[in-house]
C-alpha positions as CSV (number, residue, x, y, z in Angstrom):
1,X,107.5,117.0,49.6
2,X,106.1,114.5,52.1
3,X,107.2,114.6,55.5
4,X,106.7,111.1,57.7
5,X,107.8,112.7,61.9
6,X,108.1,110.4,64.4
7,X,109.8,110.8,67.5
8,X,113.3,109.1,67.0
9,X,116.0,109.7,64.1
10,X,117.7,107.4,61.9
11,X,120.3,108.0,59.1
12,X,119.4,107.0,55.5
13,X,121.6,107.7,53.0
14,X,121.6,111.0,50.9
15,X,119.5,109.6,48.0
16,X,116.6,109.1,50.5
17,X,116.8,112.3,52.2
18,X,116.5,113.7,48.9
19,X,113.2,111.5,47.3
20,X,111.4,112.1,50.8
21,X,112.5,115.4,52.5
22,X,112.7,115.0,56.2
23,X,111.7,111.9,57.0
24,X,112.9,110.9,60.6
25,X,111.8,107.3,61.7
26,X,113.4,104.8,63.6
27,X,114.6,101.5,63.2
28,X,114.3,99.5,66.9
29,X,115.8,96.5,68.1
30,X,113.7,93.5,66.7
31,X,110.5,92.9,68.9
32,X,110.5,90.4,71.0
33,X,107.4,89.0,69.8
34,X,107.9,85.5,67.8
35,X,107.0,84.9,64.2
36,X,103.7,83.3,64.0
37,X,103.9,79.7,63.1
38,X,102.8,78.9,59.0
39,X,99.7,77.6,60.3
40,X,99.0,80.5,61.4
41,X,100.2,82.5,59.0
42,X,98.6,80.9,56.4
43,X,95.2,81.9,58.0
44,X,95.7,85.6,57.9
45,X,96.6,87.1,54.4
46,X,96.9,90.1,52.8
47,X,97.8,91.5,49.8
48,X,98.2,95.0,48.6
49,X,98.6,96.1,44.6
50,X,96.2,94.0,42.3
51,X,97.4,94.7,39.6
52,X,99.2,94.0,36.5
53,X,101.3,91.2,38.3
54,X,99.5,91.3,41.3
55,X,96.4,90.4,40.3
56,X,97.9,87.2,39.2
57,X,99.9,86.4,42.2
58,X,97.0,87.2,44.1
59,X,94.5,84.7,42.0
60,X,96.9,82.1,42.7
61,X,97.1,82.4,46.2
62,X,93.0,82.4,46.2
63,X,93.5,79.0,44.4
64,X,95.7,77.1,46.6
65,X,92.6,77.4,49.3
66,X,93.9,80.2,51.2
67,X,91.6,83.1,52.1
68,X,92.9,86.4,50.8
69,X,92.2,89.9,51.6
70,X,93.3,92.7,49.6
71,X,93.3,96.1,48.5
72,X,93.9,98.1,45.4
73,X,93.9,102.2,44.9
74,X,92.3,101.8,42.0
75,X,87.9,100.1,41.4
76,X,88.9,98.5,38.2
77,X,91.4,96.6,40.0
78,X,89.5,95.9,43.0
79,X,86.3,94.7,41.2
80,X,88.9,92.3,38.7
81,X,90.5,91.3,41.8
82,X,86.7,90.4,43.4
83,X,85.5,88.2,40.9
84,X,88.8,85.9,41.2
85,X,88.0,85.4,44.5
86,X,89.8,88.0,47.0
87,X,88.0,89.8,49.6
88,X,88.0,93.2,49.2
89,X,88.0,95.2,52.2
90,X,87.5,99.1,52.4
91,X,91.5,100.4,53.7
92,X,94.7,99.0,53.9
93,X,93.9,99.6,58.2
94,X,91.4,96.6,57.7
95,X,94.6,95.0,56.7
96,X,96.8,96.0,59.3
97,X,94.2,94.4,62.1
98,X,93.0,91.7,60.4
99,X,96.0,90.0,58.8
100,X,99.5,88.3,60.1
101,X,101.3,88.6,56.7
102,X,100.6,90.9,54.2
103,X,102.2,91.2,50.5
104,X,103.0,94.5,48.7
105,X,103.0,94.6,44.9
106,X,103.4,98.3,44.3
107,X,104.9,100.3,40.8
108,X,106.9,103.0,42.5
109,X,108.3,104.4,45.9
110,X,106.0,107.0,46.6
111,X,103.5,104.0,46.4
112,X,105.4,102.0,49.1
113,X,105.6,105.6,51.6
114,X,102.1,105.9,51.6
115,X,101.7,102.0,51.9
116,X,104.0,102.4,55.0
117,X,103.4,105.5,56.2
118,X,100.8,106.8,58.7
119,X,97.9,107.0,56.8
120,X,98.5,103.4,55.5
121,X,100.0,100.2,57.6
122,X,101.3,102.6,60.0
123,X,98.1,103.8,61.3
124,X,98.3,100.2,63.8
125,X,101.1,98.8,65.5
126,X,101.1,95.3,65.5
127,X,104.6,93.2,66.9
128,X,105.4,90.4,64.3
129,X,103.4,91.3,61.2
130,X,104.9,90.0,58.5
131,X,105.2,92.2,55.4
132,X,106.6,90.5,52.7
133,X,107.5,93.8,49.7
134,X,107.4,92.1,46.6
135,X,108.3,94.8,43.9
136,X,110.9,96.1,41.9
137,X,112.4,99.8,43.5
138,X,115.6,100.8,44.6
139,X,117.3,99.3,48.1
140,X,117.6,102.8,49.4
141,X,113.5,102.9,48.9
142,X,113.1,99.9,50.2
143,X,115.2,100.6,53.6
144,X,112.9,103.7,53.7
145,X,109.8,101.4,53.8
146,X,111.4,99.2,56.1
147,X,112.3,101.4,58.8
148,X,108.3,103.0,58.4
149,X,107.0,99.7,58.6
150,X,109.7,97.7,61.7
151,X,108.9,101.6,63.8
152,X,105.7,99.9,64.3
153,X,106.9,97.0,65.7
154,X,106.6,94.7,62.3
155,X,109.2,92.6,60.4
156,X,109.9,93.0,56.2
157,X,111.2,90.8,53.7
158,X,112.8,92.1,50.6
159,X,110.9,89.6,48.3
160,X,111.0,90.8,44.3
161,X,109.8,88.5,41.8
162,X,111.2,87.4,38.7
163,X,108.6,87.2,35.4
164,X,105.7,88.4,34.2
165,X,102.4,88.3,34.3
166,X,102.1,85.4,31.6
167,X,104.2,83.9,34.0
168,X,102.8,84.8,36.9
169,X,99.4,82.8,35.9
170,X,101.3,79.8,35.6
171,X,102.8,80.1,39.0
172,X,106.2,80.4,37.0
173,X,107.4,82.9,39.0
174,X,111.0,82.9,41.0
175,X,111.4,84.9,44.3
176,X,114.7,86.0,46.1
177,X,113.5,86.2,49.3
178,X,115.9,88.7,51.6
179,X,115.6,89.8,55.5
180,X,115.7,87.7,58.7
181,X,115.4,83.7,57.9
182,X,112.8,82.9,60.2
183,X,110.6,85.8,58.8
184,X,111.2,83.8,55.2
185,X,110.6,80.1,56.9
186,X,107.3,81.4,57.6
187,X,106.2,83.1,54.6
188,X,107.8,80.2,52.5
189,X,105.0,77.5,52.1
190,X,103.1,80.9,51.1
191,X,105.5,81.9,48.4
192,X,104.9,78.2,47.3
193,X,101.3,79.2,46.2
194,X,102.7,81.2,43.5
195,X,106.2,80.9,42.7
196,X,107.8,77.3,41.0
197,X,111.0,78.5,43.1
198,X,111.6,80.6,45.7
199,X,115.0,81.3,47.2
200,X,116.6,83.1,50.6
201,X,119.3,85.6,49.2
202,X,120.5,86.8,52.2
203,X,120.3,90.0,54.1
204,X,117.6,92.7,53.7
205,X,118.1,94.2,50.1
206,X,119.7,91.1,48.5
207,X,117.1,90.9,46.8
208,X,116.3,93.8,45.2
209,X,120.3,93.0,44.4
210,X,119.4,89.7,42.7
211,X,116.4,91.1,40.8
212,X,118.5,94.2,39.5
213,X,121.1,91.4,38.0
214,X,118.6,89.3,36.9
215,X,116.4,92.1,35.1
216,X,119.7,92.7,32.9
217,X,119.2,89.1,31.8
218,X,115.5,89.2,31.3
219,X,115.6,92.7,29.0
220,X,118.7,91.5,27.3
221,X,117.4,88.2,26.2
222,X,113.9,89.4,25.2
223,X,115.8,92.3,22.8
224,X,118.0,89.7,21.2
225,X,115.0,87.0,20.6
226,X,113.6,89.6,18.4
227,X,116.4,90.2,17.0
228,X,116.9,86.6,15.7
229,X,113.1,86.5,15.3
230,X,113.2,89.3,12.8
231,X,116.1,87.7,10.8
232,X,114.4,84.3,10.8
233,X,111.3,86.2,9.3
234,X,113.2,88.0,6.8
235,X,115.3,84.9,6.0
236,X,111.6,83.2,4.8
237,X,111.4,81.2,8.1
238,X,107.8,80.5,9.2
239,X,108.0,82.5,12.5
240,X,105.5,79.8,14.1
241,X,108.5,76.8,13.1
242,X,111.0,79.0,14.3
243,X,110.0,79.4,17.8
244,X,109.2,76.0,17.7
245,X,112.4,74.2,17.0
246,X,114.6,76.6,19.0
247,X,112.7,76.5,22.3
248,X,114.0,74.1,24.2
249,X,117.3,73.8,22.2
250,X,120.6,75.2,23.5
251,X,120.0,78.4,21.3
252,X,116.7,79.1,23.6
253,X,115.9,81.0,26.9
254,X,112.8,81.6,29.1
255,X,112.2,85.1,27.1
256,X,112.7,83.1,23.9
257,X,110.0,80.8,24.9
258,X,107.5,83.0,26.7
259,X,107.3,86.2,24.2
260,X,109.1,84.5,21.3
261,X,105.5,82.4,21.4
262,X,103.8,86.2,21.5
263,X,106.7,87.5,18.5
264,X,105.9,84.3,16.3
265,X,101.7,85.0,16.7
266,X,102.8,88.5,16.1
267,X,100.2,89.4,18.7
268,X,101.1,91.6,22.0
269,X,98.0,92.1,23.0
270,X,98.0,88.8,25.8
271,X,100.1,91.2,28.1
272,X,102.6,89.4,30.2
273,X,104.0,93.4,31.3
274,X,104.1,96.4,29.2
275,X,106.5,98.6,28.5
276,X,106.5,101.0,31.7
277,X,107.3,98.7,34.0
278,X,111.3,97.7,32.4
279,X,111.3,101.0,31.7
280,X,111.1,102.3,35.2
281,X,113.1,99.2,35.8
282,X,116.0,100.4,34.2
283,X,116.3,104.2,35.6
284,X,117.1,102.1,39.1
285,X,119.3,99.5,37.5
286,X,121.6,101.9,35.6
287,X,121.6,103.9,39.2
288,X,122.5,100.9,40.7
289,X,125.3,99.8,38.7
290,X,126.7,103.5,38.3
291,X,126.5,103.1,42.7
292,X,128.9,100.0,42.2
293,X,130.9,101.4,39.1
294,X,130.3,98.4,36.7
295,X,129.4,99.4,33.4
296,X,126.4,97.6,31.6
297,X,126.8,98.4,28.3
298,X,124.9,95.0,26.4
299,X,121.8,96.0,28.9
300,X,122.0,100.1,27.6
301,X,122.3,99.2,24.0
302,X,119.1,96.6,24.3
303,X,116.9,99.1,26.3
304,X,117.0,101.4,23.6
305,X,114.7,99.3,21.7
306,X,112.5,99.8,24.4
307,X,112.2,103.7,24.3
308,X,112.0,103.3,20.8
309,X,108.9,100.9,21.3
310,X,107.3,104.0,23.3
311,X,108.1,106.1,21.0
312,X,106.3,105.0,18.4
313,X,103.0,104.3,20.3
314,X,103.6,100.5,21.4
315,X,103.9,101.5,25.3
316,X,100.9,99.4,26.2
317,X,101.9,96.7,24.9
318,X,103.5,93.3,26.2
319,X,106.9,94.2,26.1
320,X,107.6,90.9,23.3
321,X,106.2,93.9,21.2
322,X,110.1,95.4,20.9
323,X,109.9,92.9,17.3
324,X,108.0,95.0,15.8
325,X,110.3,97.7,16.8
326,X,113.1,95.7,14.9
327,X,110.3,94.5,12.0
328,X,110.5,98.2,11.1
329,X,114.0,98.8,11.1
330,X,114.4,95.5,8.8
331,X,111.6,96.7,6.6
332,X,109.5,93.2,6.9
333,X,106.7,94.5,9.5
334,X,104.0,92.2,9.7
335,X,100.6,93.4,9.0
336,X,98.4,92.8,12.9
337,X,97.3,89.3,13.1
């Protein structure tokens, strides 16, 4: 079990204490240093996690003309993330020096410790960096991160994202952007490179709050467009027709038109996020709402489809891929376009 020591205490909760052993950090007074202005912000940027979403968020940012620098645990990634235009450098240090903001796009919490941590951003204090955590993990694993990365004199938005990648290439993404205002003023002409909205939420780990809620939507609206996908298939409905008359009607949502477009080509292959991702998702959600005592029983039901998806081999997958989950059940699977 890691173990991050630093000279000063500070209380987390009982669920942190038990993912990260003894981990005593602090969490100062804010420093006194200000924000830099967007100008300068804008000049300095980082980005950390290129990949599945990343990658795409990243690309975008490279394409609104600002110079990016990033860094990725894995070569696949790094070389992908290369040839769309971000400058690669050689540690996540280079980062830390070089760069005023820096965006985290990680898949778990022991991803975001080691981010944070002294082998990672911690290695350099530097007063007023911005870092601007955009993924999908529990508040309590977030406040770890946060008191990590503030111990070192830097300032962290709660910033998760709502989409996928097929999204994220379009710059259809929606961020709920939590922490101190003027952290998010600065960073929000930035967000603008890659989200079509981008809201402040609140307080640090309003967010994550707003993306947990919003998930439920996302999962629950993707299960039941196969659903009616399947039906209309079965019914003798031309899938293609189907999608096409109900998007934009008041039967259709954004799942319905994003992966109902992958459900009608029967092709999952043009992956917007597989099936790890909501999976993982969901383990923290039903945490969440078990924390808060509401019971979310529509969401349960629809994520079983989604085991049952990596069950039976279709993990990889875009998660749209759930139809062919139901296609079974109905008897009318499609053979692979």
């Amino acid at each position: 079990m890691t173990t991050f020591a630093y000279n000063v205490e500070y209380q987390f909760t009982e669920e942190v204490r038990i993912r990260y052993g003894n981990l005593r950090v602090s969490r100062p007074q804010r420093p006194v240093t200000k924000v830099p202005f967007q100008g300068e912000v804008m000049q300095s940027v980082g980005f950390i996690g290129l990949g599945v979403l990343g990658s795409a968020i990243a690309g975008n940012i490279v394409k609104s003309g600002i110079a990016l620098a990033g860094y990725d645990v894995t070569e696949a990634a790094r070389v992908a993330a290369a040839e769309d235009g971000v400058e690669i450098v050689s540690s996540i240090r280079d980062l830390a020096e070089r760069c005023g903001v820096i965006f985290t796009c990680l898949p778990n919490a022991p991803a975001l410790m080691a981010v944070a941590g002294p082998e990672g951003l911690g290695a350099v204090r530097r007063e007023g960096q911005i870092v601007v955590e955009l993924s999908t993990l529990a508040v309590a694993d977030k406040e770890a991160g946060r008191a990590l990365l503030e111990a070192e004199g830097r300032h962290v938005l709660d910033c998760p994202v709502s989409g996928n990648r097929i999204m994220a290439l379009k710059k259809g993404l929606t961020a709920f952007c939590s922490g101190e205002r003027e952290d998010y003023e600065a960073v929000r002409e930035l967000l603008l490179t890659f989200c079509k909205k981008e809201h402040f939420v609140g307080p640090f780990g309003n967010g994550s709050k707003t993306k947990f809620c919003g998930n439920i939507l996302n999962l629950v609206h993707n299960t039941v467009a196969a659903e009616a996908m399947v039906l209309a298939i079965k019914s003798g409905l031309d899938p293609k027709m189907f999608h096409e008359v109900i998007s934009g009607s008041g039967s259709s949502s954004a799942m319905f038109e994003v992966r109902g477009g992958l459900m009608a080509d029967n092709d999952y292959g043009r992956e917007g996020m597989n099936f790890s991702v909501p999976l993982k998702d969901s383990r923290i959600i039903a945490e969440h709402a078990a924390s808060m005592g509401v019971p979310i029983m529509l969401y349960q039901t629809a994520v079983q489809f989604y085991h049952a998806a990596a069950a039976q081999g279709l993990g990889h997958l875009d998660a749209a891929a759930v139809c062919k989950v139901m296609e079974r059940m109905a008897n009318c699977e499609r053979e692979p376009s």
